[in-house]
N, C-alpha and C positions, 0 to 999 in steps of 0.2 A: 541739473548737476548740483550734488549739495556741499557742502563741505564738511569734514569727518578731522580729526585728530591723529597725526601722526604717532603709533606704536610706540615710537624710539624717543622724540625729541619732545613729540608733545605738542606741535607746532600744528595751526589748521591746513589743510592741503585737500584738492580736489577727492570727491570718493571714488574716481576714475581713475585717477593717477596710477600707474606702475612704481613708482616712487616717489620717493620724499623729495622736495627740491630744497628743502635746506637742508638733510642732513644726508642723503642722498639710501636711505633704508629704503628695502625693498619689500613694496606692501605683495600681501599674498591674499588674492578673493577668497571672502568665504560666502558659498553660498545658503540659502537656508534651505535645509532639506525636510520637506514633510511629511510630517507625521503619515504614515500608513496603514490603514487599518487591517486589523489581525486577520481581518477572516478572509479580506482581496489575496493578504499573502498566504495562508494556510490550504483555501478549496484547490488552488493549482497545485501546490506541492502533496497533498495529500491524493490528488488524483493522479501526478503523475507515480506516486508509492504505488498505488494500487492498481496502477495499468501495469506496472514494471510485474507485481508480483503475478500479474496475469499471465505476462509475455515468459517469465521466468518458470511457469508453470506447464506451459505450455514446449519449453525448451527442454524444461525437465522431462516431461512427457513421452518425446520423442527416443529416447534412449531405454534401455533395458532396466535401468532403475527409475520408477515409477515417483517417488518422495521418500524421502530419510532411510535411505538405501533400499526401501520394500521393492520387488522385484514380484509380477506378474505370476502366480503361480508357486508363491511362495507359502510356506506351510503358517498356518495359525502358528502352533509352538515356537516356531523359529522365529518368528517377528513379536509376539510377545516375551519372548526371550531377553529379547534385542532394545525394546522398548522397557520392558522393567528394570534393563542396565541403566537408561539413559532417562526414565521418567520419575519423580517421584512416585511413594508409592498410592497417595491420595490425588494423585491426577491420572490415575489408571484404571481402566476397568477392561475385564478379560471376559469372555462368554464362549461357549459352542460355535457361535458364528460372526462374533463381531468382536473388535479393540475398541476399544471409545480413551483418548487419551485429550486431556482438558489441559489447556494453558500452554498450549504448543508455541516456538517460538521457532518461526519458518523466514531466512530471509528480510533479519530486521525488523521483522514484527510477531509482535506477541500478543496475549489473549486469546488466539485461534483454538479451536475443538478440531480434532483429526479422528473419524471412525474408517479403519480397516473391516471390508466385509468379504467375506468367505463363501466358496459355493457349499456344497455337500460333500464335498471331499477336504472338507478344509484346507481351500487352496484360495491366494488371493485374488480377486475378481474386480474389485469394487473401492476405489478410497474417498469417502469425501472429505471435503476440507472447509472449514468453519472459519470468517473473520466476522466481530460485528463493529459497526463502525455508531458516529455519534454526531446528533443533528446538526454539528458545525457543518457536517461534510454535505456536500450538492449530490444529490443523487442522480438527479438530472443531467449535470455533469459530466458525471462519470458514465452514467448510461450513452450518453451520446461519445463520449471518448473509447465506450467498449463497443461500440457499433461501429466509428470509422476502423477502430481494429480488424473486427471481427464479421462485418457485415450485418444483415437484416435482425432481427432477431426473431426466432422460431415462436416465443410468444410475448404476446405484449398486455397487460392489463394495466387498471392503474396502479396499483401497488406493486407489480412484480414483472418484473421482464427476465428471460433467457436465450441464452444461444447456445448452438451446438456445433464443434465441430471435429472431427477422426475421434471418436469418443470422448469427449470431454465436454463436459456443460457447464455450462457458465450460467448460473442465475442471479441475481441483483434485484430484493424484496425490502420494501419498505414500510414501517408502521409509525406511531407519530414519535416515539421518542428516540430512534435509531434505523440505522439498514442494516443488510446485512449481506455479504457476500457467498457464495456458497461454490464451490469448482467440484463437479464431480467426474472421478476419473471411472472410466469401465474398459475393462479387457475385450480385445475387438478380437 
């Protein structure tokens, strides 16, 4: 037990004390809190981002609108239509059978590449979706967070693992200075 100085009075008094017994102020603990390092706090909050955008992806999936309203069978024209409203126009590029649109901003995150692909009847078939992420992030991680998800994964190397499942694949590839996510949707 040491002795500390009362707030108020000034007066020495217990560092256990509830209060002051000469002037009867009422001390308040403070305790010291530390210091945390950035990267304990950031690999979980940033895996649990990128399991949510998976699960979100996946929710998405399930209904009639495929991502950013495209819809299964939907004309090239009409979804680059749609996208030249809503994209700039140097984050666009249109082709015969592909949209490739750069800098997409999907569900609170941004920097993603989105390519729309088309069959021969230019009808939509095919969308993948681009995030790349940056060495703070655990890939390890997250690979074990998209496996208690998603179960086994269909392939495993060291640099690149994927899973599959009701049409959609999930791959998760690594090099030394970043990863990257990849979700591809295919019409079943």
């Amino acid at each position: 037990m040491a002795l500390t100085k009362c707030p108020e009075c000034g007066q020495e008094i217990s560092d256990t004390a509830k209060s002051c017994p000469h002037c009867g102020y009422k001390i308040k603990k403070v305790t010291n809190l530390k210091q945390f390092d950035k990267k304990k706090i950031m690999i979980p909050i940033i895996l649990v981002v990128l399991v949510s955008i998976i699960v979100i992806f996946f929710s998405v999936f399930s209904g009639d609108k495929v991502i950013r309203n495209a819809r299964w069978g939907e004309s090239l024209n009409s979804i680059a239509k749609r996208e030249q409203s809503n994209t700039a126009e140097s984050n666009l590029s249109v082709t015969d059978k592909k949209i490739y649109v750069s800098q997409v901003s999907m569900y609170g995150q941004g920097g993603g590449k989105l390519w729309y692909k088309f069959d021969e009847h230019s009808k939509l078939n095919e969308i993948l979706v681009r995030f790349d992420c940056y060495k703070d992030d655990d890939f390890s991680s997250l690979a074990q967070e998209l496996e208690k998800g998603y179960g086994t994964p269909v392939t495993t190397k060291d640099r690149y693992i994927s899973w599959s499942k009701k049409g959609t694949f999930i791959t998760l590839e690594r090099d030394t200075s970043h990863y990257s996510m990849d979700i591809t949707f295919s019409k079943q």
